[in-house]
C-alpha positions as CSV (number, residue, x, y, z in Angstrom):
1,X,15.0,9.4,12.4
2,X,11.5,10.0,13.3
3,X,9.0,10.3,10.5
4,X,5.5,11.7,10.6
5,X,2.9,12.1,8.2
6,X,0.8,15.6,8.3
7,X,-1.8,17.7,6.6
8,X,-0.4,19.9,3.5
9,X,-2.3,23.0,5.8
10,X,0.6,22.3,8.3
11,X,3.1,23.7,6.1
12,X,3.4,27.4,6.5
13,X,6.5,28.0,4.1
14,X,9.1,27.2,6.4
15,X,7.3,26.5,9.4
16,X,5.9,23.1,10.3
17,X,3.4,23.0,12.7
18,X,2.7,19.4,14.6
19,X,-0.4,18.5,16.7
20,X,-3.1,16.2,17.3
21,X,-1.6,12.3,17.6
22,X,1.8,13.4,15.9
23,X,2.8,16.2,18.7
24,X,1.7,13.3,21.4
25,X,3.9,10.9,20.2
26,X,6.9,13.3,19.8
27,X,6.2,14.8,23.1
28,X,5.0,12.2,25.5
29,X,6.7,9.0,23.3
30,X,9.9,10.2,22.0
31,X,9.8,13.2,24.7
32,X,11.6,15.5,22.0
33,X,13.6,18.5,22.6
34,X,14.2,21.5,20.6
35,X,17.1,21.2,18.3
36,X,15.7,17.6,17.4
37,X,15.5,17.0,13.8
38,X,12.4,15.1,12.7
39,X,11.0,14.1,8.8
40,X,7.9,15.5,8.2
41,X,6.0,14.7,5.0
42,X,2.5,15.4,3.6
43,X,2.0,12.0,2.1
44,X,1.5,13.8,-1.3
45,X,4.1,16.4,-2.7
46,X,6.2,18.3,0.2
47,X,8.6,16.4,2.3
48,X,11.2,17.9,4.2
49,X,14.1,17.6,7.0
50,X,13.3,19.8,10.3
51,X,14.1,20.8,13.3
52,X,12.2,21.3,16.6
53,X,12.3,25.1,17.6
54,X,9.4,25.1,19.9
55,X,7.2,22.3,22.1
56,X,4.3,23.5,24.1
57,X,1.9,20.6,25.8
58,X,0.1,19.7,22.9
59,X,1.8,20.8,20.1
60,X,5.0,21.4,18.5
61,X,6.7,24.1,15.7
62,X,9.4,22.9,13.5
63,X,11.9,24.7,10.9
64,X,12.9,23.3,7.6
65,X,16.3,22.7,7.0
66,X,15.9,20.5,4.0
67,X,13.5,20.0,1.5
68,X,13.5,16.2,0.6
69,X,12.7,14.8,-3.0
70,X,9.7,11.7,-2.9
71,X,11.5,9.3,-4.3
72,X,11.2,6.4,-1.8
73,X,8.1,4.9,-3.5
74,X,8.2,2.0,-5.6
75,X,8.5,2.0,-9.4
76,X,5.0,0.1,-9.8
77,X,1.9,0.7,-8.5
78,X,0.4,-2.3,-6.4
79,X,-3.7,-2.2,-4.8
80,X,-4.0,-6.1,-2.5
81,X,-7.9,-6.5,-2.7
82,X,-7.8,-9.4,0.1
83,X,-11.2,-11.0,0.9
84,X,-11.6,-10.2,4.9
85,X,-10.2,-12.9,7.0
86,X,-11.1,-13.6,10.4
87,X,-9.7,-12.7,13.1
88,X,-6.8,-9.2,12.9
89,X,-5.3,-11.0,10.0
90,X,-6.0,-7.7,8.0
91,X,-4.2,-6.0,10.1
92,X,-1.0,-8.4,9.8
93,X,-1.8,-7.8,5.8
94,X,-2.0,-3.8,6.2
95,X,0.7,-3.4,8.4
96,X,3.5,-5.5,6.3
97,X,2.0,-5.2,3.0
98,X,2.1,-1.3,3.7
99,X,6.2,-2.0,4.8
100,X,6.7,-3.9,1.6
101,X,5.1,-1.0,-0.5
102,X,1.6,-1.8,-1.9
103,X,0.3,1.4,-2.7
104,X,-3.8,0.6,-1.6
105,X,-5.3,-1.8,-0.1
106,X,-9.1,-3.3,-1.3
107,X,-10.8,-5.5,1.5
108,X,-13.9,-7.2,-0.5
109,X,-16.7,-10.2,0.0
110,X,-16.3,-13.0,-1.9
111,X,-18.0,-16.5,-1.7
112,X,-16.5,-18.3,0.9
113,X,-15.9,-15.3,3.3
114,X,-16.5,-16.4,7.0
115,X,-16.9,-12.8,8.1
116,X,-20.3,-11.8,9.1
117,X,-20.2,-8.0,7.5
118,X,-21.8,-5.4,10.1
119,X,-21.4,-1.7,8.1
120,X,-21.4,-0.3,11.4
121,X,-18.5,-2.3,13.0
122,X,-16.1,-2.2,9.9
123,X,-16.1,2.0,10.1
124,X,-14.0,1.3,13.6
125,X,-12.4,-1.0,11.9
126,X,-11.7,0.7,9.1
127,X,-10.5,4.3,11.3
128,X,-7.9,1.8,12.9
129,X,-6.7,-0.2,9.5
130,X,-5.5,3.2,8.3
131,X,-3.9,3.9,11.5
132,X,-1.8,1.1,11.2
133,X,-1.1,1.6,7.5
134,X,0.1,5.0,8.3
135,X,2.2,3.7,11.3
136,X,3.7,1.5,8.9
137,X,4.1,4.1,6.2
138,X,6.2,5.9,8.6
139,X,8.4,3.0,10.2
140,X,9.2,1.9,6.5
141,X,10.3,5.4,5.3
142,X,7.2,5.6,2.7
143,X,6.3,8.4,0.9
144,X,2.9,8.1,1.2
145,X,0.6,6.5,3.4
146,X,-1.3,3.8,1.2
147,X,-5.3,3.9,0.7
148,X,-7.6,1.8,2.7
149,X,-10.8,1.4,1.1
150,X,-14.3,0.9,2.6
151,X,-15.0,-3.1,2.3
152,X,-16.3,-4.0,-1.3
153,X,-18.7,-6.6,-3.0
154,X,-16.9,-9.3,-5.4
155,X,-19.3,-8.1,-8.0
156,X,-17.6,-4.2,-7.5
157,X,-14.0,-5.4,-7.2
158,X,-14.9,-6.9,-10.6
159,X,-15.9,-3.8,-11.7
160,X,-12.8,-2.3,-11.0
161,X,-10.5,-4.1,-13.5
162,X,-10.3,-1.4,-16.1
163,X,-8.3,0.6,-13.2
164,X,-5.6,-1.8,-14.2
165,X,-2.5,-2.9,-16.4
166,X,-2.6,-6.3,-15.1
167,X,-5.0,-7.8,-13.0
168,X,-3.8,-11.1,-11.2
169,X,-6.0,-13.3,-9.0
170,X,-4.1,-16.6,-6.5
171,X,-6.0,-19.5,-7.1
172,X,-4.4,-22.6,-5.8
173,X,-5.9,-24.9,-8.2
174,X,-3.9,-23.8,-10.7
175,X,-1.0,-24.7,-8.3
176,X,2.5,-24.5,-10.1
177,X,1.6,-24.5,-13.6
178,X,0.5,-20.4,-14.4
179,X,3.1,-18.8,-12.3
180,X,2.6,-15.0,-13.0
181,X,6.2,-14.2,-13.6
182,X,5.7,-14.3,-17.3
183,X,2.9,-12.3,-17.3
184,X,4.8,-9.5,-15.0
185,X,7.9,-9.6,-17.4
186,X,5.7,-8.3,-19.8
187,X,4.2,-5.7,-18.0
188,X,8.0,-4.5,-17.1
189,X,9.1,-4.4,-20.7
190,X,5.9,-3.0,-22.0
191,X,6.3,-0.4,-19.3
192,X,10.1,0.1,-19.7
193,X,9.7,0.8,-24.1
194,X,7.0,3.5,-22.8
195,X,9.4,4.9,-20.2
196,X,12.2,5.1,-22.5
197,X,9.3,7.1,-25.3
198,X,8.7,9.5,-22.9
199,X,10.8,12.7,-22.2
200,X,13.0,12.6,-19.3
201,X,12.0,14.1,-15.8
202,X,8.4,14.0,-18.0
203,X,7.1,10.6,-15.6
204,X,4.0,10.7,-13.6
205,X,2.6,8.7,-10.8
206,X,-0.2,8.3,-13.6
207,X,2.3,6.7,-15.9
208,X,3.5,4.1,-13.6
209,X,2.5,0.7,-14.1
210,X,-0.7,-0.1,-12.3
211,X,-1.3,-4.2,-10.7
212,X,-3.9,-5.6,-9.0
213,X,-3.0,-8.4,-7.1
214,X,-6.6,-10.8,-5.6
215,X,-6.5,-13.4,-2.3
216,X,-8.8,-15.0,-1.5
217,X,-10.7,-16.0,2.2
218,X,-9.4,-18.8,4.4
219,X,-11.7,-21.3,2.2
220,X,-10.3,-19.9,-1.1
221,X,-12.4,-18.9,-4.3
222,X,-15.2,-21.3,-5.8
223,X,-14.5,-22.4,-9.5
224,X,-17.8,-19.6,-10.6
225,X,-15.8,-16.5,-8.9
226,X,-12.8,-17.9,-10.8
227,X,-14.6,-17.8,-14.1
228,X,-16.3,-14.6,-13.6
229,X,-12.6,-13.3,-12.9
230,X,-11.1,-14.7,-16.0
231,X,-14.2,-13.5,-18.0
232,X,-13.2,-10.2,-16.5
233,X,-9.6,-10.7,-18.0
234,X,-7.9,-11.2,-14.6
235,X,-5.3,-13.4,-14.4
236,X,-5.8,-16.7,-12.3
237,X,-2.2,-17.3,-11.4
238,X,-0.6,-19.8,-8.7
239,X,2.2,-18.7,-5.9
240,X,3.9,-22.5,-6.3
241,X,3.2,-26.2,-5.0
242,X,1.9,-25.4,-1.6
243,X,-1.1,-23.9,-0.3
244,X,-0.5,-20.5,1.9
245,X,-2.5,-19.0,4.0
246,X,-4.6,-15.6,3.3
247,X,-2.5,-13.6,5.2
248,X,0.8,-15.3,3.6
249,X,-0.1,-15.5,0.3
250,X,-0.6,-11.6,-0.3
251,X,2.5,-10.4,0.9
252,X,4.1,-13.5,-1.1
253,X,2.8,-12.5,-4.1
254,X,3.8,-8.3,-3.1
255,X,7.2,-9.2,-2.3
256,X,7.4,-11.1,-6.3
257,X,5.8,-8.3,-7.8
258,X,8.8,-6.0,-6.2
259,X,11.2,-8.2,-6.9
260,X,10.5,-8.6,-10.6
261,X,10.3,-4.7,-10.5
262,X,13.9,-4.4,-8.6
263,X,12.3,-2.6,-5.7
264,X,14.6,-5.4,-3.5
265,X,17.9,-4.1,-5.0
266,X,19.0,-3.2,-8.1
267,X,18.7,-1.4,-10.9
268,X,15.5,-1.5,-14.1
């Protein structure tokens, strides 16, 4: 079933209204009908089951039939900050990282970045890596669209570790030998004893576990970024014996994180 993604304002009780992109692709794409039942979400709080009552040229209305609990998002929070590759690799990162269920994505500088930065490029770029992250959002059946943020320095991504329960940056030169399974076994029990303290039905996105997971550019962090990493208290952790690409080894790393979380089946 079709899902789109909508403004909160677009809820009028139980009336849906649809425009803009959305009502193009149901109209002209999907060439809807009334009596079609769509799911319309608001990324944030308000989901629901409807069904088409009324399509005009450019817009649609819709009636709830259902309201739908948020409960498709995964049990731990993940942000990818991945140095900007060349190329559309971000995109390839967005669009399956989104599917897989990172929760934000953190494009930064490092080092070794090939990338020449242009502030006024990357705000195009930026309008159409959301795009896709949304269009993903809504293929995989998310909840919520992740966030795209605006293109950070190293020394700001840094910065940002505090926002985290575990901060974990791939750096092949520690190959095989600091796998971060350990270190996210911990963070499942740790987070598991504080589920079980709290009252049930009490949870709160705030309360979920919160990972950072680091990739480096095609040439890989120098040994002075990993340093100032570690001396940040991130992580320096290896995704086995071989070396992946930039684009590979993020979603590698996402897909362990959900695993060790049972977001691939299973039960915590």
């Amino acid at each position: 079933m079709q899902r789109y993604f909508i403004q909160s304002e677009q809820f009028r009780d139980q009336t849906i209204l649809l425009d803009g992109e959305e009502a193009h692709h149901l109209i002209r794409v999907m060439r809807a009908r009334p009596g079609d039942r769509i799911i319309v979400s608001d990324g944030d709080r308000l989901e629901a089951l409807a069904e088409l009552t009324r399509i005009d040229k450019d817009a649609a209305e819709a009636r709830v039939v259902e309201w739908l609990a948020m409960d498709r998002e995964p049990a731990v929070q993940v942000t990818v900050a991945q140095s900007l590759p060349k190329g559309d690799k971000l995109e390839l990162v967005i669009q399956k990282g989104t599917e897989l269920g990172a929760c934000r994505f953190i494009p930064f500088i490092s080092e070794r970045t090939v990338v020449q930065y242009d502030e006024r490029k990357e705000a195009k770029r930026l309008e159409r890596w959301r795009k896709i992250a949304k269009e993903a959002a809504e293929q995989a059946h998310r909840n919520r669209v992740p966030q795209i943020e605006t293109p950070a320095s190293w020394k700001q991504l840094l910065q940002m570790r505090e926002q985290f329960d575990l901060a974990l940056l791939c750096y092949e030169q520690v190959g095989g030998s600091a796998g971060f399974r350990p270190l996210l076994q911990k963070l499942r029990e740790e987070w598991s004893q504080r589920k079980g303290a709290t009252p049930e039905g009490a949870e709160t996105r705030d309360q979920e576990p919160k990972v950072l997971l680091i990739i480096g550019p095609e040439g890989g962090f120098s040994e002075r970024e990993a340093e100032q990493a570690a001396q940040a208290g991130i992580h320096l952790v290896g995704l086995g014996k071989r070396i992946l690409r930039t684009e590979t080894a993020g979603l590698v790393g996402l897909a362990c994180i959900m695993y060790e979380f049972n977001e691939m089946g299973g039960t915590l």
